[in-house]
Structure formats: structure tokens, C-alpha cells
TIMI-2910 file (N, C-alpha, C, CB; in pm, 1 decimal, decimal comma, always signed):
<rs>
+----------+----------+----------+----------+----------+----------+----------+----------+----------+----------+----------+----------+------+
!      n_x !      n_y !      n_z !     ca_x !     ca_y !     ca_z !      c_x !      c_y !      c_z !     cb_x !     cb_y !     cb_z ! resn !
+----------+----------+----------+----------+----------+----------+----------+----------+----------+----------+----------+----------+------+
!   -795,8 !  +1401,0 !   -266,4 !   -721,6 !  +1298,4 !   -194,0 !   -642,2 !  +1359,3 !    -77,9 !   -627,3 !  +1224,0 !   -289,5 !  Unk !
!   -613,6 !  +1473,4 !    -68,2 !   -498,9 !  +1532,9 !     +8,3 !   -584,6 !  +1567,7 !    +92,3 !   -401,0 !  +1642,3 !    -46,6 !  Unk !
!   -703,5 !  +1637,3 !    +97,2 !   -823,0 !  +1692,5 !   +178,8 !   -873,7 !  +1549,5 !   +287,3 !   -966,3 !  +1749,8 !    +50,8 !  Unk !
!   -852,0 !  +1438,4 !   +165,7 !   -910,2 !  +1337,9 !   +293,3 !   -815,3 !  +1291,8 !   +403,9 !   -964,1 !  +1197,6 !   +234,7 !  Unk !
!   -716,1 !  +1277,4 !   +304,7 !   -547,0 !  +1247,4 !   +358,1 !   -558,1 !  +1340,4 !   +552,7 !   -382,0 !  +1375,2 !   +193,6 !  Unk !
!   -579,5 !  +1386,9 !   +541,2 !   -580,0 !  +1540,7 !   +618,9 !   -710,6 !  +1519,0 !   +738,0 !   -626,3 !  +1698,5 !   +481,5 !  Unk !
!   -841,9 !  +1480,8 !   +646,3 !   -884,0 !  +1479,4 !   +761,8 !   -892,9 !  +1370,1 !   +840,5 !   -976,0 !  +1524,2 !   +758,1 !  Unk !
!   -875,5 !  +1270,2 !   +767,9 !   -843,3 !  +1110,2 !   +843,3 !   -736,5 !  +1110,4 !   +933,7 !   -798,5 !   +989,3 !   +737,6 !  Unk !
!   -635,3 !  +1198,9 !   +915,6 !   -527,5 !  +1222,0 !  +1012,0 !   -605,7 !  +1264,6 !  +1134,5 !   -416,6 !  +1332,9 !   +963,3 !  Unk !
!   -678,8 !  +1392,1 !  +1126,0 !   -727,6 !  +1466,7 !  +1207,1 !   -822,8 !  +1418,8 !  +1316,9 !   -774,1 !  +1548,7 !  +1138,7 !  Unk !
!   -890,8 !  +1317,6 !  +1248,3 !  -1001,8 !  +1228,4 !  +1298,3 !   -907,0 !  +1111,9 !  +1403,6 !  -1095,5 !  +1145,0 !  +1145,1 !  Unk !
!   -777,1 !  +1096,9 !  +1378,1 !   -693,4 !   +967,4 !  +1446,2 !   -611,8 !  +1037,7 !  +1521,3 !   -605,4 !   +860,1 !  +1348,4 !  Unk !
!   -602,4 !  +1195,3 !  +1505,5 !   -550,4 !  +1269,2 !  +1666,8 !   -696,2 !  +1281,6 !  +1735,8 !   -460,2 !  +1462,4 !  +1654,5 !  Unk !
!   -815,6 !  +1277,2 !  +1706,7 !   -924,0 !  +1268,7 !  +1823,3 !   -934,2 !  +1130,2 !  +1899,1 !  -1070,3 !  +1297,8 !  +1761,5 !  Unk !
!   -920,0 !  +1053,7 !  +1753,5 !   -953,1 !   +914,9 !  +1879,6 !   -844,8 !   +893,2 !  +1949,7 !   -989,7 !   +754,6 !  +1821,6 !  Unk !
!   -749,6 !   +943,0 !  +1917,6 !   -621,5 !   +888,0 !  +2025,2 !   -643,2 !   +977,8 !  +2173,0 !   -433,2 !   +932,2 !  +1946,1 !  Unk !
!   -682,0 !  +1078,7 !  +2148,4 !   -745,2 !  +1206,0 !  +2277,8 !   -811,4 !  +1121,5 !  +2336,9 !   -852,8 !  +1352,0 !  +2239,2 !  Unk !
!   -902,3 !  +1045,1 !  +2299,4 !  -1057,7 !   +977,2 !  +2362,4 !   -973,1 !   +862,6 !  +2416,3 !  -1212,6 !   +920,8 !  +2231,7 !  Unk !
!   -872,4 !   +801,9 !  +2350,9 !   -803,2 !   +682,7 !  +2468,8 !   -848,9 !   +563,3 !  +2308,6 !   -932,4 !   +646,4 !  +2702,3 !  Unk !
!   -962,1 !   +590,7 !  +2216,1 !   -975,7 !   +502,0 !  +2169,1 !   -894,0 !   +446,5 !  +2024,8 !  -1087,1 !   +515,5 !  +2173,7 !  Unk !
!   -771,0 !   +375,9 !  +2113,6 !   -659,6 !   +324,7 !  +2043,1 !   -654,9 !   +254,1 !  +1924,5 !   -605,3 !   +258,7 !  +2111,6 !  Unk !
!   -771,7 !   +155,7 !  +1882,8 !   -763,8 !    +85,1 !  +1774,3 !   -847,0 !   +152,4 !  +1674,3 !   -798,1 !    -48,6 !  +1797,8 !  Unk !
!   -951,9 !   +249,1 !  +1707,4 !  -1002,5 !   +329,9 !  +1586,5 !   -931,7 !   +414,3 !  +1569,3 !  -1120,8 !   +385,1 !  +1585,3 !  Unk !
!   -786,7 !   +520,7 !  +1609,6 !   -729,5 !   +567,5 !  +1630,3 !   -603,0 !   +509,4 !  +1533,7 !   -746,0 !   +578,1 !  +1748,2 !  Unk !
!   -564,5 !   +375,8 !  +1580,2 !   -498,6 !   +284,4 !  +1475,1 !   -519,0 !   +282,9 !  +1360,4 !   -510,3 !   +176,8 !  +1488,9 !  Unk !
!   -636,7 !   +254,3 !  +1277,3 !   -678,5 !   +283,8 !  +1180,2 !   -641,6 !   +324,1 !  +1121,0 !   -734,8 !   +314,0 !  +1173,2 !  Unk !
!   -736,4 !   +443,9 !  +1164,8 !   -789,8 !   +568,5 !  +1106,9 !   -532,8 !   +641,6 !  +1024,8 !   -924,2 !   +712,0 !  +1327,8 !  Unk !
!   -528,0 !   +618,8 !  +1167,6 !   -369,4 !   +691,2 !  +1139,3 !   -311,6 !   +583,5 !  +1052,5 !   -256,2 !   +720,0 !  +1294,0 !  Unk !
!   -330,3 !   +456,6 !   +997,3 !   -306,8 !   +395,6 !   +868,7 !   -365,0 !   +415,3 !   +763,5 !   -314,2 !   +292,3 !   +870,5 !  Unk !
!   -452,0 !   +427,3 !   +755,4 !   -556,1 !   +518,9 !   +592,1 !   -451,8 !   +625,8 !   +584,0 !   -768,8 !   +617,2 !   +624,2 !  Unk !
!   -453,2 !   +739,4 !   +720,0 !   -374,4 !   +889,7 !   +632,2 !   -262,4 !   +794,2 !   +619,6 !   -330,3 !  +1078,3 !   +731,1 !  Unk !
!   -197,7 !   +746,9 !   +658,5 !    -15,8 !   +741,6 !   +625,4 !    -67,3 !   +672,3 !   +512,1 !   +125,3 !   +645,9 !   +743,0 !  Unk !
!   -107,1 !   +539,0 !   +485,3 !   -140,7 !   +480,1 !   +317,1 !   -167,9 !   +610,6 !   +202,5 !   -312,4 !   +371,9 !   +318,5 !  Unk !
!   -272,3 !   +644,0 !   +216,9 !   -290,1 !   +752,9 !   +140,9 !   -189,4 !   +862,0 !   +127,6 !   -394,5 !   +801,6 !   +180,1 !  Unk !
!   -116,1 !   +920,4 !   +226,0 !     -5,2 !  +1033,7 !   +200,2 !   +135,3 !   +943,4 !   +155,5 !    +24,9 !  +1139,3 !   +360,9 !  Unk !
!   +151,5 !   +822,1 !   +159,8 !   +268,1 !   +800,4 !   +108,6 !   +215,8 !   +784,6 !    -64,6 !   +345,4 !   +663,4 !   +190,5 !  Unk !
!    +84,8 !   +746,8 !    -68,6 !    +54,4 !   +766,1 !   -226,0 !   +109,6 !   +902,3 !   -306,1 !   -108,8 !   +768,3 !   -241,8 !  Unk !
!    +61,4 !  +1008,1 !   -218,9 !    +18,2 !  +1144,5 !   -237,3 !   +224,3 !  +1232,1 !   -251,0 !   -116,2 !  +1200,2 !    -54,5 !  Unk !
!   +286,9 !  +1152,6 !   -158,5 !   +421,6 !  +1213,7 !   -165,5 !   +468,9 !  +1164,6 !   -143,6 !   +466,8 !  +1294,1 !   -126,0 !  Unk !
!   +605,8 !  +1168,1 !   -306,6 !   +698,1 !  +1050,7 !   -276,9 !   +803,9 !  +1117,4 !   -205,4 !   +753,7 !   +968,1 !   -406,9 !  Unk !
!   +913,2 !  +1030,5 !   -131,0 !  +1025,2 !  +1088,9 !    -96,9 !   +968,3 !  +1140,2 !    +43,4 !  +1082,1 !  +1197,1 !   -206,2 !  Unk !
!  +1074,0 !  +1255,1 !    +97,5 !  +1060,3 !  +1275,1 !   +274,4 !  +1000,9 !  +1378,3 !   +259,8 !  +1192,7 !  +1292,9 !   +384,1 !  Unk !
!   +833,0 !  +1401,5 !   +285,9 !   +764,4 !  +1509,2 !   +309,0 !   +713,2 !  +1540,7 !   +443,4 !   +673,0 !  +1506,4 !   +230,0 !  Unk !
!   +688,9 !  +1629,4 !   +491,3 !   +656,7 !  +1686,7 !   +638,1 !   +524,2 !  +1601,7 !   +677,1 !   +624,4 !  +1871,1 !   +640,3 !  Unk !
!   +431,8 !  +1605,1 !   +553,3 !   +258,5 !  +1550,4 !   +590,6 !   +336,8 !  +1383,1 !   +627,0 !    +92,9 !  +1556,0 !   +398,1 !  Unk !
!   +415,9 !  +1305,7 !   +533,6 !   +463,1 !  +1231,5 !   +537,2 !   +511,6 !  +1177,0 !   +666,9 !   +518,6 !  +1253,5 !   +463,2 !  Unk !
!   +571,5 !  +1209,6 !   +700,3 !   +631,3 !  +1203,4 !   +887,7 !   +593,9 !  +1226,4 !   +965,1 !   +713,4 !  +1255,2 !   +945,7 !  Unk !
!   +424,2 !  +1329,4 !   +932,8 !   +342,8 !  +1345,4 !  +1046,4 !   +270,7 !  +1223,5 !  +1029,1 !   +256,4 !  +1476,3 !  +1055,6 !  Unk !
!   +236,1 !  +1182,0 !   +939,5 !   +146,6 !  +1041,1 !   +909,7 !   +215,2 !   +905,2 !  +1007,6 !   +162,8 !   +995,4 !   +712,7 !  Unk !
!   +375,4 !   +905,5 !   +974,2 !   +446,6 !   +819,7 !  +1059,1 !   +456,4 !   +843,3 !  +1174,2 !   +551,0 !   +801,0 !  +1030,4 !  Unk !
!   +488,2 !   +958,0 !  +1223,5 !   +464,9 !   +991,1 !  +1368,1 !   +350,8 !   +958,1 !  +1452,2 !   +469,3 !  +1112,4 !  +1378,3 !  Unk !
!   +263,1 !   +959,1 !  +1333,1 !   +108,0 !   +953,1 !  +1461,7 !    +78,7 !   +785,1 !  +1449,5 !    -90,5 !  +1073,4 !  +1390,5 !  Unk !
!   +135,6 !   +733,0 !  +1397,4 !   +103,1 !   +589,2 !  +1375,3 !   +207,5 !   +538,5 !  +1491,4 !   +132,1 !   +526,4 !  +1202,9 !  Unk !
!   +321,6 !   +546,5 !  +1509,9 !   +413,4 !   +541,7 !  +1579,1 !   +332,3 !   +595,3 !  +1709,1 !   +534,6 !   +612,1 !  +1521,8 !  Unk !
!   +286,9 !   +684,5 !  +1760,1 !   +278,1 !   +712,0 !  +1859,3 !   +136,0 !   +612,1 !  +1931,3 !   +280,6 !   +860,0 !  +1848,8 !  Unk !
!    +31,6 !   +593,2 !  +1831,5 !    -84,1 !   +491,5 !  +1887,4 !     +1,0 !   +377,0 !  +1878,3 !   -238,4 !   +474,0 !  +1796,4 !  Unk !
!    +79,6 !   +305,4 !  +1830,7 !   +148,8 !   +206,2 !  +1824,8 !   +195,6 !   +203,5 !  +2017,5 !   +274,3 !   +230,7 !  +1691,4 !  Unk !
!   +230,6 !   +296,4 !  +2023,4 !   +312,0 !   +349,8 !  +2182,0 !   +233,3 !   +308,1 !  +2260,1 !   +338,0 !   +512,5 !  +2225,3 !  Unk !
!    +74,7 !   +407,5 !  +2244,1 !     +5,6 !   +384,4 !  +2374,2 !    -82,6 !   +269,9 !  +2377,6 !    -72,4 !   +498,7 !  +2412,0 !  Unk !
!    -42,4 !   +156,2 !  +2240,4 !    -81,4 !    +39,9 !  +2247,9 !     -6,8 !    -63,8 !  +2325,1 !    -96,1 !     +9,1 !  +2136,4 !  Unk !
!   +106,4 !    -13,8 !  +2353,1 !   +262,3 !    -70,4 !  +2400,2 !   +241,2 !   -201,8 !  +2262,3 !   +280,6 !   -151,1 !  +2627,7 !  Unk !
!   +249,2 !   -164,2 !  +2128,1 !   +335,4 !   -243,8 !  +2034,0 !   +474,0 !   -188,9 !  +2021,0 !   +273,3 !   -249,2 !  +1895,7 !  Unk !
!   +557,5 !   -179,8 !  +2117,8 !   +672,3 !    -89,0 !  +2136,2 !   +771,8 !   -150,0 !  +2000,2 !   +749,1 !   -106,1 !  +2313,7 !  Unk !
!   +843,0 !   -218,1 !  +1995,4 !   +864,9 !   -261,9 !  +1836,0 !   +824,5 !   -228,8 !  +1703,7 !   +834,6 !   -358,9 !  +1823,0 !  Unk !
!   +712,2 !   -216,0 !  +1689,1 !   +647,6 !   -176,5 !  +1606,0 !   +671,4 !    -25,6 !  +1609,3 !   +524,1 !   -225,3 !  +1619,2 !  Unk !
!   +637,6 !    +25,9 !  +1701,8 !   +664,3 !   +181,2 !  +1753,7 !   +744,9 !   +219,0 !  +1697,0 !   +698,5 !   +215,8 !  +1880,9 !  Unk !
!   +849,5 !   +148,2 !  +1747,3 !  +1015,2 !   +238,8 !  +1716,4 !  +1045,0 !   +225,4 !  +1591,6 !  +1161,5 !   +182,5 !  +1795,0 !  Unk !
!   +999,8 !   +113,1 !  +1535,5 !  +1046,5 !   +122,3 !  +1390,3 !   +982,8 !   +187,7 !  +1295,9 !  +1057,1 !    +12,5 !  +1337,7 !  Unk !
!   +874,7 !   +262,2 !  +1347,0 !   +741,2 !   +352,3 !  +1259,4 !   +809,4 !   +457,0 !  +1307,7 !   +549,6 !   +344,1 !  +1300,8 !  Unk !
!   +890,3 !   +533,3 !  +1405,4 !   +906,7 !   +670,0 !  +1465,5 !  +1037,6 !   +640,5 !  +1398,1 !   +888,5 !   +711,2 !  +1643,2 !  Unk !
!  +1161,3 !   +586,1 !  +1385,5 !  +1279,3 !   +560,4 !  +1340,2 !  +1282,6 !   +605,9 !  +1212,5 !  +1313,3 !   +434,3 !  +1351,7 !  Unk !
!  +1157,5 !   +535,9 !  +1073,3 !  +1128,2 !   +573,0 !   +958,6 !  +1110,7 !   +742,9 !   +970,9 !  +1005,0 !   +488,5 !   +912,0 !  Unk !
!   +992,2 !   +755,9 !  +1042,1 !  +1013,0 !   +893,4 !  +1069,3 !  +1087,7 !   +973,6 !  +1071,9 !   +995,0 !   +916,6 !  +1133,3 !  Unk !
!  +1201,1 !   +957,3 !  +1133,3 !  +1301,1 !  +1042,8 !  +1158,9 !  +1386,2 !  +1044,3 !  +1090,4 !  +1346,2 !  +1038,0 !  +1251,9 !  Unk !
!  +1437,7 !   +934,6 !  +1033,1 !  +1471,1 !   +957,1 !   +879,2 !  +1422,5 !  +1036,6 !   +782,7 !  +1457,7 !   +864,6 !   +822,1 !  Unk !
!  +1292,6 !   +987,6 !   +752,8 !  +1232,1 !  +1116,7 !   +668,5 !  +1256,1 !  +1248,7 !   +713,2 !  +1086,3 !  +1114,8 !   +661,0 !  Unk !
!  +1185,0 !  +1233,7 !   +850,8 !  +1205,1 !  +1437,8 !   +867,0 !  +1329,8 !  +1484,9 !   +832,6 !  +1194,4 !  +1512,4 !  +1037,7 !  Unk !
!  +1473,5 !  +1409,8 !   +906,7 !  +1591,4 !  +1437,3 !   +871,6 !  +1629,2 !  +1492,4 !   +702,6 !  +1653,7 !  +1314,8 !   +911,2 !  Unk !
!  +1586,6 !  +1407,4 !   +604,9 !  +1596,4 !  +1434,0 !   +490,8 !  +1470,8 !  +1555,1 !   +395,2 !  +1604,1 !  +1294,7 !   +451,4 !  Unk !
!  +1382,9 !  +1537,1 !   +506,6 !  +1244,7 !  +1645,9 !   +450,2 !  +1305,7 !  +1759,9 !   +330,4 !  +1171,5 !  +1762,6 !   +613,4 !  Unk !
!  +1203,6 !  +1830,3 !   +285,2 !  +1242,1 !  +1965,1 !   +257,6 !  +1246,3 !  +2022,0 !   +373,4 !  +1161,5 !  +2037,6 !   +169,8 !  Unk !
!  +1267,0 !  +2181,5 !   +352,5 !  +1304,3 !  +2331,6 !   +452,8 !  +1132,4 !  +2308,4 !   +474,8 !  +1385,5 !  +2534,6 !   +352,7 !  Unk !
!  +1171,9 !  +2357,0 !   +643,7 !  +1019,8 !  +2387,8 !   +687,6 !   +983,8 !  +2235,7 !   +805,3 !   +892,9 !  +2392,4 !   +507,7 !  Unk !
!  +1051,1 !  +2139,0 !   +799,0 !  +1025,7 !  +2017,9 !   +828,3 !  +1057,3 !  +1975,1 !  +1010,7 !  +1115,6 !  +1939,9 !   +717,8 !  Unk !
!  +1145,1 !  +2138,7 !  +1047,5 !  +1163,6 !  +2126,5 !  +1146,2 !  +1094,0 !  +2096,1 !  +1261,5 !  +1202,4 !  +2188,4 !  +1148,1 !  Unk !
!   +958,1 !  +2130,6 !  +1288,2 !   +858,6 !  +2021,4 !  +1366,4 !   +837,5 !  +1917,4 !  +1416,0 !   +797,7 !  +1996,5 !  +1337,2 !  Unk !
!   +820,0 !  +1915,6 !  +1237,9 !   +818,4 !  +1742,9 !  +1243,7 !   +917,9 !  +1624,2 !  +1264,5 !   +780,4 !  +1705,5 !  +1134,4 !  Unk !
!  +1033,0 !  +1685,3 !  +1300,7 !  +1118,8 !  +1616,8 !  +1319,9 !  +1108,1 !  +1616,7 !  +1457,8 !  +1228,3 !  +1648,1 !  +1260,6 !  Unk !
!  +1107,1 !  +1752,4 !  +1545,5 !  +1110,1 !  +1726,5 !  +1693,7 !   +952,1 !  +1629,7 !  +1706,5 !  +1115,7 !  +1900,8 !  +1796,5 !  Unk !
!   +882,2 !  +1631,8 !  +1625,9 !   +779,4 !  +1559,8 !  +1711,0 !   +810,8 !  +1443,2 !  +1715,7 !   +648,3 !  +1563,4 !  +1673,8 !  Unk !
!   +923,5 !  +1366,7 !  +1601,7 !   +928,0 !  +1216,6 !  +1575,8 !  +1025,2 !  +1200,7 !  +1693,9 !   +983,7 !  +1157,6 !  +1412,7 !  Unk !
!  +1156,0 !  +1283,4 !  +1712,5 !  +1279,5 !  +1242,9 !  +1790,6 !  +1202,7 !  +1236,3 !  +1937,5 !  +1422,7 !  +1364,1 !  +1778,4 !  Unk !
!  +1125,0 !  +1325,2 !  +1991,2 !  +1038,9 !  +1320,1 !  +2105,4 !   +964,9 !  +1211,2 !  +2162,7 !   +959,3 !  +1396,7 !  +2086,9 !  Unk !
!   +910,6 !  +1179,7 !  +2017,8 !   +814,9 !  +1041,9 !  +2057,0 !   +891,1 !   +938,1 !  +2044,0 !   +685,0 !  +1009,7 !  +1967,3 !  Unk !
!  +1020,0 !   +934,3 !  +1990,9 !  +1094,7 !   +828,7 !  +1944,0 !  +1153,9 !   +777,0 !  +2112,6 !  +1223,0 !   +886,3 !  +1812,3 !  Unk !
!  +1208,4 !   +914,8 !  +2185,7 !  +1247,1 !   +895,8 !  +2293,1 !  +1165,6 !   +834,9 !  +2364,5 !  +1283,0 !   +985,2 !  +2338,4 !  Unk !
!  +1048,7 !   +894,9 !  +2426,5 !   +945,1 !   +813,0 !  +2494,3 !   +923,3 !   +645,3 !  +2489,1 !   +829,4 !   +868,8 !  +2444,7 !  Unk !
!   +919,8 !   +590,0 !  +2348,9 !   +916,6 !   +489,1 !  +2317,8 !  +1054,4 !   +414,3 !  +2377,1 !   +888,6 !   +496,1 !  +2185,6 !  Unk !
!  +1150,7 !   +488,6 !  +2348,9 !  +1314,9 !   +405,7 !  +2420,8 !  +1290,5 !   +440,1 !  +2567,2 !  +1506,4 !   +490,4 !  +2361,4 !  Unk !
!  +1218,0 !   +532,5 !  +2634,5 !  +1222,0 !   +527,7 !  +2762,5 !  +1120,7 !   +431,1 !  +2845,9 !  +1209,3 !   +654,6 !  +2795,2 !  Unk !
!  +1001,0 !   +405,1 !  +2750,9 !   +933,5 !   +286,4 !  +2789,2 !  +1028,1 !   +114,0 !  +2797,8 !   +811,6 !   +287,7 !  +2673,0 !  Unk !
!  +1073,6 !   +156,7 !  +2683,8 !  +1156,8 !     -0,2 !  +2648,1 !  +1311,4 !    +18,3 !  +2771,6 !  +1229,6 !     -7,2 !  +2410,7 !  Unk !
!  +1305,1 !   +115,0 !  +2857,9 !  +1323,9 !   +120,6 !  +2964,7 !  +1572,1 !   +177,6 !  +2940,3 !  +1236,5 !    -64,2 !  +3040,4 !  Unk !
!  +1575,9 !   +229,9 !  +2762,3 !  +1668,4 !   +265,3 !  +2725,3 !  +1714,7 !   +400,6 !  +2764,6 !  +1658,5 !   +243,5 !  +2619,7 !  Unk !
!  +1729,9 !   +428,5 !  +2889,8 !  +1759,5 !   +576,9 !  +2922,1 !  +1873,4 !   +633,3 !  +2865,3 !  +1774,3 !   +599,5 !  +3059,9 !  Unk !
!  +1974,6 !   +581,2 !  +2800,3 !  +2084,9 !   +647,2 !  +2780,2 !  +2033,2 !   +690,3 !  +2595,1 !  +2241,5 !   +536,3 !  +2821,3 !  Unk !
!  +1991,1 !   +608,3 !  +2530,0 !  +1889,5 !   +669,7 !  +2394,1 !  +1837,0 !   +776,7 !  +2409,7 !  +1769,8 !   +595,9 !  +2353,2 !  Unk !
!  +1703,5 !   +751,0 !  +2490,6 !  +1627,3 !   +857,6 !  +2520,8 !  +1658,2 !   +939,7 !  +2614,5 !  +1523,6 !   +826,7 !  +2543,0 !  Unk !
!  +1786,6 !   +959,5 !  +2658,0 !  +1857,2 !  +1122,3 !  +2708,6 !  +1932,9 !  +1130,2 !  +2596,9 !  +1964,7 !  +1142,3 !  +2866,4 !  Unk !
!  +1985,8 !  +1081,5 !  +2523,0 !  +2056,2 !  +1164,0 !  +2340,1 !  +1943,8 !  +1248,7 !  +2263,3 !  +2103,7 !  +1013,8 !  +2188,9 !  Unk !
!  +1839,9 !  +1104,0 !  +2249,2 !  +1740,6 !  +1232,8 !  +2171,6 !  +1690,3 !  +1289,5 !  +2219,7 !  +1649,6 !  +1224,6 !  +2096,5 !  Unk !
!  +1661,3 !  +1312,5 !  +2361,5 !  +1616,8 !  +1435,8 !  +2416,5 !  +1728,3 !  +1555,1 !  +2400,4 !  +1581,1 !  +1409,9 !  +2567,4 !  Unk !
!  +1863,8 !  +1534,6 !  +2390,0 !  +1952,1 !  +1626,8 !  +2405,7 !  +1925,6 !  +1688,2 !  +2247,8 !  +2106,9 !  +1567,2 !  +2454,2 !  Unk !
!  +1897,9 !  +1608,8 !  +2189,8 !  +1877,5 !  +1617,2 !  +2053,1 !  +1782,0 !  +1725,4 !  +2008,0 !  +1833,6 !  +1492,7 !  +2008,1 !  Unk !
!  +1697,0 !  +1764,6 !  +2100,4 !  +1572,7 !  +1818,9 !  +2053,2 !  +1634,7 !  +2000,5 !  +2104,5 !  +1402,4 !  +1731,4 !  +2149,8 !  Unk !
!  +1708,7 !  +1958,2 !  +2221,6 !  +1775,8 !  +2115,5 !  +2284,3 !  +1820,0 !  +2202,3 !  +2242,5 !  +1859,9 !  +2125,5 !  +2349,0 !  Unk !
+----------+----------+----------+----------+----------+----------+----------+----------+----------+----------+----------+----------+------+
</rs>
């Protein structure tokens, strides 16, 4: 389960490369379904699963949707185990982007300061 968990992720950072957003969509809901099975509580695979869902959410402009999938995120990473540090800049990063689309510059210059 963790092997598929993994590569279904892997498969929904290609289609998002290719531009192709809704197989990309997917695909990054199977891994997050499956890894929230796989680990309870705030795990790193966990927040990468939310992160990447959050981020096709982005370049779908479901910006709402977005922020509240990268927000979860960042919660989790915040609380992760040791080691989680990544994954947290990847959520606060993308989290920003998303507030800088929704056109919130004073957000997304905190969490950018955030990441410094």
C-alpha cells in the first residue's frame, strides 16, 4: 500500500509537469486518500500528499479549495515528527503563492518571511 501510495504521488508530480491538471488531480487524491489511511496524525508523506493536491488545486485556480488543502498542510507539517522540515517549506511556499494569486500580499510576504 505504501509502494502504491508513493507511486501514484509520483505519477501526479508528472502530470502536473505535462500541464495535465485533472489527471494530475486525481491521481494526487488516490495518494493523499490512501496515505491518510496509511498514517495517522501529522506525517511528512502526509503533507506531501496535501501539498501536491493543494498545489494542482492552484494551477486549476480552485483557489479556495487551494488554501484550505495547503493550510491543512501546514498544520500538519507544523506538528510532523523531526525531519518534516521540507515539507513544511514546501506547504508555507505554496501556501503563499496561492495568497498572492488571491491577490493577499501582506500574507504572502509573512510566509515568505516565514520560510527565511
Amino acid at each position: 500500500a505504501e509502494l502504491r501510495a508513493e507511486m501514484t504521488y509520483v505519477l501526479a508530480q508528472g502530470y502536473e509537469k505535462l500541464g495535465l491538471f485533472d489527471d494530475a488531480e486525481k491521481l494526487a487524491r488516490d495518494a493523499l486518500a490512501a496515505r491518510r489511511t496509511l498514517h495517522a496524525g501529522a506525517h511528512p508523506e502526509l503533507v506531501a500528499s496535501l501539498t501536491q493536491v493543494g498545489w494542482v488545486l492552484h494551477q486549476k485556480r480552485a483557489l479556495d479549495e487551494a488554501e484550505a488543502t495547503l493550510r491543512e498542510a501546514v498544520t500538519l507539517a507544523r506538528r510532523a515528527q523531526p525531519g518534516a522540515d521540507g515539507a513544511l517549506a514546501r506547504a508555507l511556499n505554496d501556501l503563499g503563492v496561492v495568497r498572492e494569486a488571491r491577490r493577499d500580499f501582506d500574507e504572502a510576504e509573512i510566509l515568505d518571511r516565514t520560510l527565511s
